[in-house]
C-alpha positions as CSV (number, residue, x, y, z in Angstrom):
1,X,1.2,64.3,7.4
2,X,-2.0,66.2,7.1
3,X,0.2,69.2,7.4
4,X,2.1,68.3,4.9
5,X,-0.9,67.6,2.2
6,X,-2.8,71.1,3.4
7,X,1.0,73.0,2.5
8,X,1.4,71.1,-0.6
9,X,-2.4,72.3,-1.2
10,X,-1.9,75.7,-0.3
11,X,1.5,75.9,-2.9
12,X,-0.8,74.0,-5.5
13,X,-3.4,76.6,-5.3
14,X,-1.2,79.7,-5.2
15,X,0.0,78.5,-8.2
16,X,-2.8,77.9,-10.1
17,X,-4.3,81.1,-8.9
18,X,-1.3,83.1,-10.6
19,X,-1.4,80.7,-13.3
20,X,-5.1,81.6,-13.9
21,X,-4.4,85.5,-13.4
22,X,-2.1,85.3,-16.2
23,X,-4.0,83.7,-18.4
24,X,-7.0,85.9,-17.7
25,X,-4.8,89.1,-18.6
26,X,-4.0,87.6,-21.8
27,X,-7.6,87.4,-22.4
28,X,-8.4,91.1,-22.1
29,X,-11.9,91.6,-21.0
30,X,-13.1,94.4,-18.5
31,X,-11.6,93.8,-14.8
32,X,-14.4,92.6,-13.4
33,X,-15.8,89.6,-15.7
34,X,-12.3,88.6,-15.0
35,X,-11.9,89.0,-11.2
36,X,-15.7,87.0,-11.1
37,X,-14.6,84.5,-13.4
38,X,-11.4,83.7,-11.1
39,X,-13.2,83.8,-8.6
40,X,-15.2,80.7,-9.4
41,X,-12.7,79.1,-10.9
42,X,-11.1,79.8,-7.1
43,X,-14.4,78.3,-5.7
44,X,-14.3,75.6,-7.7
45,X,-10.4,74.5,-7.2
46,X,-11.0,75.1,-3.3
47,X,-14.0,72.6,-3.7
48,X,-12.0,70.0,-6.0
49,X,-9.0,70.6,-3.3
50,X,-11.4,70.0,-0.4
51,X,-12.5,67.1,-1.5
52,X,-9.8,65.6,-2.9
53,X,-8.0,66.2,0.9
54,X,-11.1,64.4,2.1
55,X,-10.8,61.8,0.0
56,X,-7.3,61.4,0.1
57,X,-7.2,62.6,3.7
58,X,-9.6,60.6,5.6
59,X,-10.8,57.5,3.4
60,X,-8.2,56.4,1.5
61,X,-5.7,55.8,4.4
62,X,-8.0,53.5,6.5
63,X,-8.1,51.5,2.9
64,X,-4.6,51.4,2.3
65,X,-4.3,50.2,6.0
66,X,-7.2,47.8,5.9
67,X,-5.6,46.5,2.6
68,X,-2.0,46.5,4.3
69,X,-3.6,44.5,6.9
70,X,-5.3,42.0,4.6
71,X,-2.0,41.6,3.0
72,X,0.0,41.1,6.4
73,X,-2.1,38.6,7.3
74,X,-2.3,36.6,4.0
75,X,1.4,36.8,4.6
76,X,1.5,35.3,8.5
77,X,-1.1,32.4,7.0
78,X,1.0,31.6,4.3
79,X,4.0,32.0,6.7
80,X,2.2,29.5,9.2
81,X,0.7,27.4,6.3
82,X,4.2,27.0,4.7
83,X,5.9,26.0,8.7
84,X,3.5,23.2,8.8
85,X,4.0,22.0,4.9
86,X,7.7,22.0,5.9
87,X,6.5,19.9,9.5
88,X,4.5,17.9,7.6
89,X,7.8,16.8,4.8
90,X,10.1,16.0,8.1
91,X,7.4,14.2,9.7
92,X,6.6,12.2,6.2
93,X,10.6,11.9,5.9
94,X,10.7,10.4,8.9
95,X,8.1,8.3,8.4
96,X,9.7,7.0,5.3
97,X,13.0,6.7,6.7
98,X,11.1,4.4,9.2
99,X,9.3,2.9,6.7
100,X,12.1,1.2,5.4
101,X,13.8,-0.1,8.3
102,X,10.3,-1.7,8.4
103,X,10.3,-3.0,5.3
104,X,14.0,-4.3,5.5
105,X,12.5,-5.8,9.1
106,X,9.7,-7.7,7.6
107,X,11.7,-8.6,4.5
108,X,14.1,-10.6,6.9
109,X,11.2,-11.8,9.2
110,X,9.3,-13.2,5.8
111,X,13.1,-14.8,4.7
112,X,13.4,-16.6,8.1
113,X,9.5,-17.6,8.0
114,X,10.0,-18.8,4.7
115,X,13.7,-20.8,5.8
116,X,11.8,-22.3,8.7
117,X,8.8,-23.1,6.7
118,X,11.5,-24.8,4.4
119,X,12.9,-27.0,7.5
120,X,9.4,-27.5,8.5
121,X,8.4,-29.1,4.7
122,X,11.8,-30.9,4.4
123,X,11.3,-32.9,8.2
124,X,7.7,-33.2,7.4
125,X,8.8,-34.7,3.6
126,X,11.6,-36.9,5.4
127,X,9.1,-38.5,7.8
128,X,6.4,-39.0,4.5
129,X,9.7,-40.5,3.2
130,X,10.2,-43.1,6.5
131,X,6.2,-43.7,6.4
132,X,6.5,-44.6,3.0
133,X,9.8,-46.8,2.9
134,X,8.1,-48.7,6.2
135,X,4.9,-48.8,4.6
136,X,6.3,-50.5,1.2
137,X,9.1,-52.3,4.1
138,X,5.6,-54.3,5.4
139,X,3.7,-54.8,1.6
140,X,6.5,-56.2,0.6
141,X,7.1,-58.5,3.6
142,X,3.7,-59.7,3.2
143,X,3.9,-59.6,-0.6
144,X,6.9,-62.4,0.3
145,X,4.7,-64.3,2.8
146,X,1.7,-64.4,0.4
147,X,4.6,-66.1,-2.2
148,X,5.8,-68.4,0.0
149,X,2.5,-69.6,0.8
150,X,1.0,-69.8,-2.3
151,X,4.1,-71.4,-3.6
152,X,3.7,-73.8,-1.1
153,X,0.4,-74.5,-2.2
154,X,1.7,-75.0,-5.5
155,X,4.6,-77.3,-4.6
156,X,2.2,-78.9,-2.7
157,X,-0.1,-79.3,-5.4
158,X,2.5,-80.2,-8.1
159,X,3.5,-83.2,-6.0
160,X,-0.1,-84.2,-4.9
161,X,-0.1,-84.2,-8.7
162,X,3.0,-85.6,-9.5
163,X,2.2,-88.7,-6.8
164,X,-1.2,-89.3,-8.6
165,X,0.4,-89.5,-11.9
166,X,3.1,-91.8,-10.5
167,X,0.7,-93.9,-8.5
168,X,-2.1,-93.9,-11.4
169,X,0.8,-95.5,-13.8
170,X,1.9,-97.9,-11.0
171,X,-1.4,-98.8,-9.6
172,X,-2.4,-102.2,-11.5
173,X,-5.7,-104.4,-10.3
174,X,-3.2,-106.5,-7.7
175,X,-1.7,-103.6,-6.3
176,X,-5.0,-102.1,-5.7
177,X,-6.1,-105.4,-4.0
178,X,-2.7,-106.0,-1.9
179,X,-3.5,-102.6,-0.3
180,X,-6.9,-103.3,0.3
181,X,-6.2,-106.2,1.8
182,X,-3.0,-104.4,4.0
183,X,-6.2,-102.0,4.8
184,X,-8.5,-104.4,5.8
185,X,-5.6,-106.7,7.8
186,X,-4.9,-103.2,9.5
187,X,-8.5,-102.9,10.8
188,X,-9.2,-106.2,12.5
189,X,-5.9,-105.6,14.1
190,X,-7.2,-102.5,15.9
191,X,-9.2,-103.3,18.8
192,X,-12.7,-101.6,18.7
């Protein structure tokens, strides 16, 4: 390549040299203000040339491959960056692919939880039920006893009452005395 640039050089200058010599003979001028004012123009193109070859030559190329490099790697990272964005979707599909066979698991876990909790409040509600029908079963047995009684009492009552009335209205001063005297007989008969 350097051969290259130094023949390309060497055709550049030849050129501009008999480009300069035929512009100096158009000038006119004595021969020697010419051939000394080529000449540094020659000077200066061989200096411009030199270091243009230097620059070109010797530090562009280590920036162009420095800068190739950069490039190349930016490439690999993004390369490696984009493998694990794409690892990182399958491993999140999968995840959500096993996410909802979770979901459908727990949503038939929570509908047989919530069935059995149903059984659970329907026995639990059906022995409230049979506590309740024996509880009311027994108040109302002893309701029925407490009736019974107390009508008893009042039965009782009605015909201590009634048999007061009846013996107040048939009780006259010789009845009163014939049962004193049928008490009285009755006592001396009784041995002491």
């Amino acid at each position: 390549m350097a051969r290259r640039l130094l023949h390309g050089l060497t055709v550049f200058a030849g050129s501009l040299f008999l480009t300069t010599a035929a512009f100096a003979a158009e000038e006119g001028g004595s021969p020697a203000e010419q051939s000394v004012g080529v000449l540094f123009k020659w000077i200066h193109f061989v200096i411009l040339a030199a270091l243009l070859y230097w620059v070109f030559g010797k530090l562009l190329p280590p920036w162009f491959r420095r800068n190739a490099d950069e490039i190349s790697s930016a490439i690999s990272r993004a390369a490696a960056v984009k493998a694990d964005a794409e690892q990182e979707l399958q491993e999140a599909a999968a995840k959500l692919a096993s996410l909802e066979k979770e979901v459908a698991k727990f949503k038939a876990q929570a509908q047989q939880d919530a069935a059995a909790e149903l059984e659970r409040l329907r026995a639990a509600m059906q022995l409230d039920v049979e506590k309740v029908r024996s509880a009311a079963k027994a108040e109302i047995e002893a309701a029925e006893r407490a009736a019974r009684v107390e009508l008893k009492e009042l039965a009782a009552k009605l015909a201590v009452d009634g048999a007061e009335s009846l013996v107040a209205q048939q009780m006259t001063p010789a009845v009163q005395e014939a049962m004193i005297s049928g008490f009285v007989q009755s006592l001396q008969r009784r041995p002491n």
